[in-house]
C-alpha positions as CSV (number, residue, x, y, z in Angstrom):
1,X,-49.9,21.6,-75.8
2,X,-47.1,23.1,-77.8
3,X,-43.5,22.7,-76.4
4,X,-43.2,26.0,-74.9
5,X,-46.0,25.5,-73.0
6,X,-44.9,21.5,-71.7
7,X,-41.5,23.4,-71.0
8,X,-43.0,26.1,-68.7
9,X,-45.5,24.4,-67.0
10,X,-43.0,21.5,-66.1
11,X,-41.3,21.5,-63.4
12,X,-37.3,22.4,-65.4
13,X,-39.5,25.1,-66.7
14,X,-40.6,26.8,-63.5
15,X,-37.7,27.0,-61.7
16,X,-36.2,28.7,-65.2
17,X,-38.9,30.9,-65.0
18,X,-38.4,31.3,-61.1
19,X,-34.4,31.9,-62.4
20,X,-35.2,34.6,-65.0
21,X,-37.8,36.3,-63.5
22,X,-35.5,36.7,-60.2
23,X,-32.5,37.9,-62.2
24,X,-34.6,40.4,-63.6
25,X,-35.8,41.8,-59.8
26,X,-32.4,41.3,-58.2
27,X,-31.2,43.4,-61.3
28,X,-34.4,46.0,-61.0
29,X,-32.8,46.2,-56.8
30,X,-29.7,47.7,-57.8
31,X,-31.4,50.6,-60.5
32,X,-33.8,51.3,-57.9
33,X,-31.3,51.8,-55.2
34,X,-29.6,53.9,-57.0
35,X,-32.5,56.3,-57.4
36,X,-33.3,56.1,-53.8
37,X,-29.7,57.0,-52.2
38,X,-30.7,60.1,-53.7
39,X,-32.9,60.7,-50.4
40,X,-29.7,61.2,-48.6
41,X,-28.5,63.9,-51.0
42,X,-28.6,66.8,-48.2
43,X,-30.3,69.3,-50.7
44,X,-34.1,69.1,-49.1
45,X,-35.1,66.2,-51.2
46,X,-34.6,68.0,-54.8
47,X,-32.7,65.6,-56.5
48,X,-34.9,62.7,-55.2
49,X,-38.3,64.7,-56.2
50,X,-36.7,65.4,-59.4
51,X,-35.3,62.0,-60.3
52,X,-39.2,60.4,-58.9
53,X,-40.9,62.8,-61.6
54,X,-38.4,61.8,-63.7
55,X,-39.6,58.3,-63.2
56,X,-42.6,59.1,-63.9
57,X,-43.0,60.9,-67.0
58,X,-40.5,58.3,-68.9
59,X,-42.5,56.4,-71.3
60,X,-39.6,53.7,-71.0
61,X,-39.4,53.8,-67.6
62,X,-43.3,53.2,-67.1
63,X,-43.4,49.8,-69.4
64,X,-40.4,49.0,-67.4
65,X,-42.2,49.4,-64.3
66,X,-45.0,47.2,-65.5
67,X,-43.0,44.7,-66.4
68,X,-41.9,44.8,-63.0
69,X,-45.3,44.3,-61.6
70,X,-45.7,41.4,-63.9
71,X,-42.6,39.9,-63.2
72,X,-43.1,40.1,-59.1
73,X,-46.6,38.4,-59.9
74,X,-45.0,35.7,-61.8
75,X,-42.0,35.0,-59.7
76,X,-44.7,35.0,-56.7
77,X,-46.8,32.5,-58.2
78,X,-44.3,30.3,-59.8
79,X,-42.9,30.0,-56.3
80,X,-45.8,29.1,-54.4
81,X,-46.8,26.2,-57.4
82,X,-42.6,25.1,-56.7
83,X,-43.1,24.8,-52.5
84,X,-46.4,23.2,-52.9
85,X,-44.9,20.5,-54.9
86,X,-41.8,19.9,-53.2
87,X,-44.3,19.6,-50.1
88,X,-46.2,17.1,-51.8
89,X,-43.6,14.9,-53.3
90,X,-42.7,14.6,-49.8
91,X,-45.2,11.7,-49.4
92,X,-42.8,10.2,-46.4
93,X,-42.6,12.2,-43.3
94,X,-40.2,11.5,-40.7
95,X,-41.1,12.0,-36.9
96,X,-37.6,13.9,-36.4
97,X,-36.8,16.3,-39.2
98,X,-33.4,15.5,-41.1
99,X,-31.8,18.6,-42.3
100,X,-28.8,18.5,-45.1
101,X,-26.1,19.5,-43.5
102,X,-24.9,21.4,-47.1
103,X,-28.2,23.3,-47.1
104,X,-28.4,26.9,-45.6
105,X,-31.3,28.5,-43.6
106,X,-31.8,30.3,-46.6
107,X,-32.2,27.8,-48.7
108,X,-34.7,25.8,-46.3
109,X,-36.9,28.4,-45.8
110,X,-37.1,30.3,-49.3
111,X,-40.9,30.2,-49.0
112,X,-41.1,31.7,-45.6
113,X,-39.0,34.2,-46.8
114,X,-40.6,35.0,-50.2
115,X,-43.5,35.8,-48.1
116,X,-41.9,38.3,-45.9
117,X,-40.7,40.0,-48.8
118,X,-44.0,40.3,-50.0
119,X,-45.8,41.8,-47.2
120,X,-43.1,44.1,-47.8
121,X,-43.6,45.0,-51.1
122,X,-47.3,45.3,-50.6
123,X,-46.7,47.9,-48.1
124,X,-44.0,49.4,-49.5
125,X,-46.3,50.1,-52.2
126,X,-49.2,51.5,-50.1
127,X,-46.8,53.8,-49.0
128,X,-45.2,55.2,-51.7
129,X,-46.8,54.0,-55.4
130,X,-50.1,54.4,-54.1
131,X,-49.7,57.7,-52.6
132,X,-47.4,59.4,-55.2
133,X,-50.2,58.2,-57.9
134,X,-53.5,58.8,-56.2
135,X,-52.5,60.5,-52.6
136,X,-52.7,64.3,-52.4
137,X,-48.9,65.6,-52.3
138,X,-47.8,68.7,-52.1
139,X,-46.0,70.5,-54.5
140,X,-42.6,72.3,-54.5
141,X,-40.4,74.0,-57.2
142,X,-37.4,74.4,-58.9
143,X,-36.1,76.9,-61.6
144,X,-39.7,78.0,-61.6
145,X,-41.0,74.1,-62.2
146,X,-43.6,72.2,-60.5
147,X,-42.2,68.9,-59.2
148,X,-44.2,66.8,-56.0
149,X,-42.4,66.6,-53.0
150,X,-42.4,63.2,-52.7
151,X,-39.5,63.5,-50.2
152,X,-42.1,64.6,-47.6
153,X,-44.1,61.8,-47.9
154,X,-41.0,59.5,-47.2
155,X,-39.3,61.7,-44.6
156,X,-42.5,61.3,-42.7
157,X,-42.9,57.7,-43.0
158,X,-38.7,57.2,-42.0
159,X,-39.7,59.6,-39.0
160,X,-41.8,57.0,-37.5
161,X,-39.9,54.3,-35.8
162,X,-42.1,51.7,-35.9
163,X,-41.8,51.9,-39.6
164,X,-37.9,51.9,-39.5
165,X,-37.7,49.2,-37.5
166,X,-40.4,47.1,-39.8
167,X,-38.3,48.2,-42.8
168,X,-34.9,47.4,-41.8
169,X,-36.2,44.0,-40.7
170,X,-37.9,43.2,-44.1
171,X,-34.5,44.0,-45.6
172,X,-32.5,41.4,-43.8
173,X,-35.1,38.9,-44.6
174,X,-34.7,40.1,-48.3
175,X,-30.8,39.9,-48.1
176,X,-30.8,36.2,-46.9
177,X,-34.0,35.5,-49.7
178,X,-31.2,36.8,-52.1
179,X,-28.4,35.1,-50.5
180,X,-29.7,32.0,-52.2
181,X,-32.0,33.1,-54.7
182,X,-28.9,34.5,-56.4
183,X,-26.6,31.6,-56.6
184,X,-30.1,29.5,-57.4
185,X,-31.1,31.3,-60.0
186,X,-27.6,30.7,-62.2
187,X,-27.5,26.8,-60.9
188,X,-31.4,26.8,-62.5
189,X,-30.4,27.9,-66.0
190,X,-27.5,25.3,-65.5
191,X,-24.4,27.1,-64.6
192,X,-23.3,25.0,-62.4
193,X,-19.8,24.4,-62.6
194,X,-17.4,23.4,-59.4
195,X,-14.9,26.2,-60.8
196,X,-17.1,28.8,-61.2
197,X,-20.4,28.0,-58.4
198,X,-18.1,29.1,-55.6
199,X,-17.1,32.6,-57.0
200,X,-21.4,33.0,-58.1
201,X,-22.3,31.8,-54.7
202,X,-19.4,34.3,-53.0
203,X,-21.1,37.3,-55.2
204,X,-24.3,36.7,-54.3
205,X,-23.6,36.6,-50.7
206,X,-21.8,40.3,-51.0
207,X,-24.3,41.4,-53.4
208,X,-26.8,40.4,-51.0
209,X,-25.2,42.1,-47.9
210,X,-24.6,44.7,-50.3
211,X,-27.9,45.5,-51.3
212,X,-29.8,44.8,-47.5
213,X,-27.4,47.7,-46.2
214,X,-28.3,49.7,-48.7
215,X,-31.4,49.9,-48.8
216,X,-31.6,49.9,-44.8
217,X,-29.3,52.6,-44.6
218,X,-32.0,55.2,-46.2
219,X,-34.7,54.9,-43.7
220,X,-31.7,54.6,-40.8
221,X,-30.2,57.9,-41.5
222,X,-33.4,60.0,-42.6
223,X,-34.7,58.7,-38.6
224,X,-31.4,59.7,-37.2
225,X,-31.1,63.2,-38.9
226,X,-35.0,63.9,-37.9
């Protein structure tokens, strides 16, 4: 095997991979929340429909999205290979479970919530992605142009409560995945530095409080406004 591929498949190498790849997503968050605040623009879902055709007309934005994809597939996999060899380098189990004291929930239960997040996505996907590529919209205009209302199609999923409340819970799961998965992901590439971990560890934190409320806010106030 060549270098590269010793470096990746070791153990330094995935959790750089893990690092990169995640720095990429929890980048890809904040573009894409930006594009969906739009939903609260109170102009009947124009902007939103226009900015989502936008989206998908954009040669750059559709090898972006891919990438994505790839990168959600990668970091998924590389994380499960991580948790099943932490598991079994843990050849010595203890009858009453130590936990370091230093350590987060976060942190301890990365896996669990990796997971979460990705019955998330999954759906999240069934109900948008799926339906705004191969679902039957309708159609709406502006300044005589055909654009689909893909603001119906979420304005009737954030109508149903059962689907806010699953939402908003899937995004405080993802703000404590990012919590850590932040300040991880810099300590990984080896930026780890007792001036400067406390100020990365402090941002992720807000970034991840930051980005949970965001993103819960949408379906909140779409529900509320009915």
């Amino acid at each position: 095997m060549s270098w590269f591929t010793q470096t990746l498949t070791g153990s330094v190498g995935k959790k750089l991979l893990m690092a990169l790849t995640g720095l990429f997503l929890i980048l890809f968050l904040v573009v894409h929340l930006a594009g969906n605040l739009q939903l609260l623009f109170n102009d009947d879902g124009q902007a939103f429909n226009m900015y989502a055709h936008g989206m998908a007309n954009n040669l750059f934005i559709k090898v972006v999205s891919y990438g994505n994809f790839f990168f959600i597939l990668v970091h998924v996999i590389d994380g499960f290979i991580l948790t099943f060899k932490n598991k079994a380098a843990r050849k010595v189990r203890y009858k009453v479970p130590t936990k370091d004291s230093k350590s987060s929930w976060a942190s301890r239960n990365m896996a669990l919530l990796g997971v979460i997040t990705l019955v998330f996505i999954i759906a999240h996907l069934k109900g948008f992605y799926y339906e705004f590529k191969f679902g039957t919209i309708p159609l709406t205009s502006y300044d005589g142009v055909e654009y689909k209302d893909v603001y119906q199609i979420v304005q009737a999923l954030f109508l149903d409560p059962i689907y806010v409340g699953f939402y908003v819970i899937c995004m405080i799961f993802l703000g404590f995945h990012l919590s850590h998965g932040f300040s991880s992901a810099f300590q990984s590439m080896g930026l780890n530095h007792k001036k400067y971990t406390p100020f990365i560890t402090n941002l992720g934190i807000l970034y991840s409080i930051l980005i949970a409320i965001g993103y819960a806010s949408i379906p909140i106030v779409m529900f509320l406004k009915g």
